[in-house]
C-alpha positions as CSV (number, residue, x, y, z in Angstrom):
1,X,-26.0,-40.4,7.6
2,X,-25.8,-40.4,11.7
3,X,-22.9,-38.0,11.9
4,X,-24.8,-35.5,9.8
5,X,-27.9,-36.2,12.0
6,X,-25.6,-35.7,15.4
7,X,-24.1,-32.4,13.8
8,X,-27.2,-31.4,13.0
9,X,-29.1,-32.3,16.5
10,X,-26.0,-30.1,18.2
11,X,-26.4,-27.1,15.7
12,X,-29.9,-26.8,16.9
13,X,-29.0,-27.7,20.6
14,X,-26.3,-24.8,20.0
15,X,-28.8,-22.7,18.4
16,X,-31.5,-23.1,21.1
17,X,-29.1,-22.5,23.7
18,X,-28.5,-18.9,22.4
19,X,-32.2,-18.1,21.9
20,X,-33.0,-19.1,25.5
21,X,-29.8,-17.3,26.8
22,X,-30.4,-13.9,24.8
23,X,-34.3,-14.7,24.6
24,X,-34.6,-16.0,27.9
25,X,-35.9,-13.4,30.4
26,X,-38.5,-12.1,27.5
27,X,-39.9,-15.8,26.9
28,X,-40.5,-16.3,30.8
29,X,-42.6,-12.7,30.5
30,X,-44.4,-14.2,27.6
31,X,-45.3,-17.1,28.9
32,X,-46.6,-15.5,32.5
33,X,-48.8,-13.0,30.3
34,X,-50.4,-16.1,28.6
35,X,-51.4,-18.0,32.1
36,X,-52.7,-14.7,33.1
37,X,-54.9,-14.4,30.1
38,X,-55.4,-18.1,30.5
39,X,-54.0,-19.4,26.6
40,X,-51.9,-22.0,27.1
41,X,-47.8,-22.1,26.0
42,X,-48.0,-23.8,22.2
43,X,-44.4,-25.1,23.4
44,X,-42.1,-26.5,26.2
45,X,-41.6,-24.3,28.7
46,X,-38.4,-22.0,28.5
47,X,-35.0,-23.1,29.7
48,X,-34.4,-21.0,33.0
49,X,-31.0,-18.3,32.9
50,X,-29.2,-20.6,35.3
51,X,-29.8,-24.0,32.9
52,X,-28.5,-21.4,30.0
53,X,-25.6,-20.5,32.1
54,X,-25.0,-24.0,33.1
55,X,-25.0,-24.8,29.5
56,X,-22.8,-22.5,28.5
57,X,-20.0,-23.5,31.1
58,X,-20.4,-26.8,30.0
59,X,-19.5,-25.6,26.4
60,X,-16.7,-23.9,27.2
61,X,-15.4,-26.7,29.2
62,X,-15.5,-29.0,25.9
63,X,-13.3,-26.0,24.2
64,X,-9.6,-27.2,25.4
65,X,-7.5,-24.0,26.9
66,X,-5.3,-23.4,23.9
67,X,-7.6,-22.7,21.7
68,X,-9.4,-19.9,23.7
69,X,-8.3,-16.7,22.9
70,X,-8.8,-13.2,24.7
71,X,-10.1,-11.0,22.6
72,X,-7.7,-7.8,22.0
73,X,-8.0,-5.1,24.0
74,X,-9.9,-1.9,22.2
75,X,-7.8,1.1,21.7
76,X,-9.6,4.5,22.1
77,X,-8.4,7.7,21.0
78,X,-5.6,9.1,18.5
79,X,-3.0,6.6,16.9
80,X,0.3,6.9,18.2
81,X,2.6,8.9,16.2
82,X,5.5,6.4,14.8
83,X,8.8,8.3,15.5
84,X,10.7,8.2,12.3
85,X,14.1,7.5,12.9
86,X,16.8,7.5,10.1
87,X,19.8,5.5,10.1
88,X,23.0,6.8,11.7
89,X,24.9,7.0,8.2
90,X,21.3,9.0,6.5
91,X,22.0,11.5,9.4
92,X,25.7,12.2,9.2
93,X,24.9,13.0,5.2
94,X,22.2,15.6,6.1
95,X,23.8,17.4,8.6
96,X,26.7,17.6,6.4
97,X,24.3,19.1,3.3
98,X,22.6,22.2,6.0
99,X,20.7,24.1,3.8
100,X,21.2,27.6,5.4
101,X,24.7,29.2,6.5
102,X,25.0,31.7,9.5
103,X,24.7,35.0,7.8
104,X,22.8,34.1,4.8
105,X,20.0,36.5,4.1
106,X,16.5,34.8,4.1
107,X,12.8,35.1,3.7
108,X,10.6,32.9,6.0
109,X,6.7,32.9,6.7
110,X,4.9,33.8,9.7
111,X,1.1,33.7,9.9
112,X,-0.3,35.1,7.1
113,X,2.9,37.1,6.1
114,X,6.2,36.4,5.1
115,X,9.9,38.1,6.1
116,X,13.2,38.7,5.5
117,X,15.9,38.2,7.8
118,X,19.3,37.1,8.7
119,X,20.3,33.2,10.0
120,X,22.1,33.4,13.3
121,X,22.1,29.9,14.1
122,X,21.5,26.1,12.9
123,X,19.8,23.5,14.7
124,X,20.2,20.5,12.0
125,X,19.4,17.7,14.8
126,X,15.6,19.4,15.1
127,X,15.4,21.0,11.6
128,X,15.4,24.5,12.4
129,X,16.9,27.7,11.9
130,X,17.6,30.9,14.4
131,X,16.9,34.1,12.5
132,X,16.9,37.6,13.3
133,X,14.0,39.7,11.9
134,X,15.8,42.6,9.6
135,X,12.4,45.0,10.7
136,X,12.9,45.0,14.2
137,X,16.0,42.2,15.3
138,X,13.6,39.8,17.0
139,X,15.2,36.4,16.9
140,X,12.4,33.6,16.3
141,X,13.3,29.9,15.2
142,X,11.3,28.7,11.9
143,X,11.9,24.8,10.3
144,X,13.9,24.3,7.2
145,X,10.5,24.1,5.7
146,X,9.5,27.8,5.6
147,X,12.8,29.4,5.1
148,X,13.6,29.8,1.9
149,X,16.8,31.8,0.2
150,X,16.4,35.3,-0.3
């Protein structure tokens, strides 16, 4: 029966310590406001930010070192992109399976349109192809994604 009378004697020492720290400045107002109106406090007087301080050290003092930890620091912003990297063997097999050939007539999409025209060149390592534009020649690089096979 004492050690639940002790935990419960520093709960509520624990408990008044945070009210007079967060509460502290406001209770001091209060009470000034009631001696100038001249009605008297109905209880002790407030602890004083230095005693709640004070009080505070003294708890952290009890905590032992290893058991404190640092809160983690808050990212702001996007997430940073995860680079996907495949295996050295995975990329041997795709370059080896290129979807386009140089020559192959294509259609690809641009904007809101979409084109034919000729593969020039292959760039497996980034995924994109070199065409050349049958309306005009102009050579523009497009992914594998939107070229498809004429």
């Amino acid at each position: 029966m004492t050690i639940q009378n002790d935990m419960m004697g520093a709960i509520r020492a624990v408990v008044a310590d945070e009210v007079a720290k967060t509460l502290g400045r406001q209770v001091e107002l209060l009470e000034q406001i009631a001696r100038y109106l001249g009605v008297a406090p109905s209880r002790a007087p407030a602890l004083k930010r230095a005693s709640a301080a004070a009080a505070l050290k003294r708890e952290v003092a009890k905590v032992p070192a290893a058991k404190v930890k640092s809160p983690a620091p808050k990212r702001r912003g996007r997430p940073r992109k995860v680079s996907a990297e495949v295996a050295p063997g995975a990329s041997s097999q795709e370059s080896a399976a290129s979807p386009f050939k140089a020559g192959q007539q294509v259609r690809y999409k641009q904007g809101r349109g979409s084109f034919t025209a000729q593969v020039t060149s292959i760039n497996e390592k980034a995924g994109t192809v070199t065409l050349a534009r049958d309306s005009d020649g102009k050579q523009v690089a497009r992914p594998f994604a939107k070229v498809e096979a004429a």
